[in-house]
N, C-alpha and C positions, 0 to 999 in steps of 0.2 A: 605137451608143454608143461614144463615145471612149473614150481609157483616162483619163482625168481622171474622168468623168462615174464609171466605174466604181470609182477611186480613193474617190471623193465618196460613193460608195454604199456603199461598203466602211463607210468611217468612220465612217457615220451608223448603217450596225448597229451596231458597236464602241461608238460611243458610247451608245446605246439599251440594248446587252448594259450594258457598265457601267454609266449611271443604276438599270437592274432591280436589278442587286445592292446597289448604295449603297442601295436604296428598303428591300431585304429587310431590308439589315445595318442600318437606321436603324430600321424596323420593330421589331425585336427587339429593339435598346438600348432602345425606346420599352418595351417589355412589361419588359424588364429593370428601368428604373427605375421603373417601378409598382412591382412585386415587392419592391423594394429599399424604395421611398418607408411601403409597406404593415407592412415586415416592422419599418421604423423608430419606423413611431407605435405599432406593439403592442406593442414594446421598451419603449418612452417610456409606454404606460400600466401597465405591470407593474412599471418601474424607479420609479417616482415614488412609491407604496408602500409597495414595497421600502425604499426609503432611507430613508423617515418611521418607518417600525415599526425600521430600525437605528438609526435615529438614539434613538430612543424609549429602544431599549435600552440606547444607548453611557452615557443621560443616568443610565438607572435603576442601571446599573451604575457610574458616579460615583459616587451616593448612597448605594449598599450601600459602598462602597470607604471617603467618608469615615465612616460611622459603624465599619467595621472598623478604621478609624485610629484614630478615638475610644477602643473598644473595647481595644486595643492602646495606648493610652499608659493608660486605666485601670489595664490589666495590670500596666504598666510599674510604675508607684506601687503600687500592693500590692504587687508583689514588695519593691518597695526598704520599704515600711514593716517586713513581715513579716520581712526579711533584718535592719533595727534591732532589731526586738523580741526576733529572735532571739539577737542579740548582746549585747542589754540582760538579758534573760532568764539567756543563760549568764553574763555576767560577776556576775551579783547572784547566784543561787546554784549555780555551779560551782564554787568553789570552800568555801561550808559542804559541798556535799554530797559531794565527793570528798572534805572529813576525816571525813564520819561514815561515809561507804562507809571508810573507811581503819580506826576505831575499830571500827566492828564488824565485820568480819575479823579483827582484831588480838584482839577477846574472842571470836569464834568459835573462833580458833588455841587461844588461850589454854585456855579451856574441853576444849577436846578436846586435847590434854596430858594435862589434870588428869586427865577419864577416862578415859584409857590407861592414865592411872599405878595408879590407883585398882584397874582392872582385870587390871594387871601386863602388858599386852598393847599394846603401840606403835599409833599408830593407822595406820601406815605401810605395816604387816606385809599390813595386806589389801590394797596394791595388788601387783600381781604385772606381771609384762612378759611376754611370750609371744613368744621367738624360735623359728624354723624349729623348731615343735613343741614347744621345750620350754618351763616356768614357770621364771623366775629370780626374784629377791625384787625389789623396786621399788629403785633406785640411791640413794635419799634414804634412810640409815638415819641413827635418830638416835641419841644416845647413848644406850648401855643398853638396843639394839637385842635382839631376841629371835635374830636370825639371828646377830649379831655375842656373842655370849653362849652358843652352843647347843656351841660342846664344851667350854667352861670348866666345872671343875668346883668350886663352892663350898666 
């Protein structure tokens, strides 16, 4: 054998070795994209579903949304009638009944006067103030108080 002849023989293992591996490494892409092809349509039967029952949702939660729209400008207008009547309410009698709250106070005061007087006894004298332990007489005396009267002697 020449050394060509064994060149030549060289080569052809070489090339034989490499074809085996390109065969393995083709092999295994082949098994790879099964796997892949596989793992794609079970994706594709689970996602397709998936989407319809979200979509189902997205549509059901639209509808609940416009009727809370609804529901909410409802809202809106009763408040604004309720906020009128309110106002219609006070202006018609807020003012008779702040004068007759005013009138009867004024004959309450009145009245309880008269029986103080009646009594000789202020009706003022029974509120008392309480500082740091002690009673002092209440700061509203009126004339002809009993506190303002008590060492004068007739």
């Amino acid at each position: 054998m020449t050394g060509g002849e064994v060149a030549g023989i060289l080569v052809a293992v070489f090339w034989a070795i490499l074809v085996s591996f390109l065969a393995v490494a083709l092999v295994r892409l082949a098994q790879t994209l099964k796997a892949t092809t596989k793992l794609v349509a079970d994706v594709t039967e689970q996602a397709v579903p998936l989407l319809a029952d979200a979509s189902t949702t997205v549509r059901s939660a639209q509808t609940q949304l416009d009727r809370v729209d609804a529901i909410a400008t409802d809202v809106q207008e009763v408040t604004s009638n309720a906020s009128a009547l309110s106002t219609t309410v006070a202006s018609t009698f807020g003012g008779p009944l702040v004068k007759v709250a005013a009138f009867g106070y004024g004959v309450r005061r009145a009245l309880g006067r008269k029986d103080a007087e009646v009594n000789d006894m202020p009706a003022q004298n029974s509120r008392r103030t309480v500082i740091v332990g002690r009673t002092v007489p209440s700061s509203r005396r009126g004339k002809g108080s009993h506190w303002g009267n008590r060492n004068k002697k007739d």
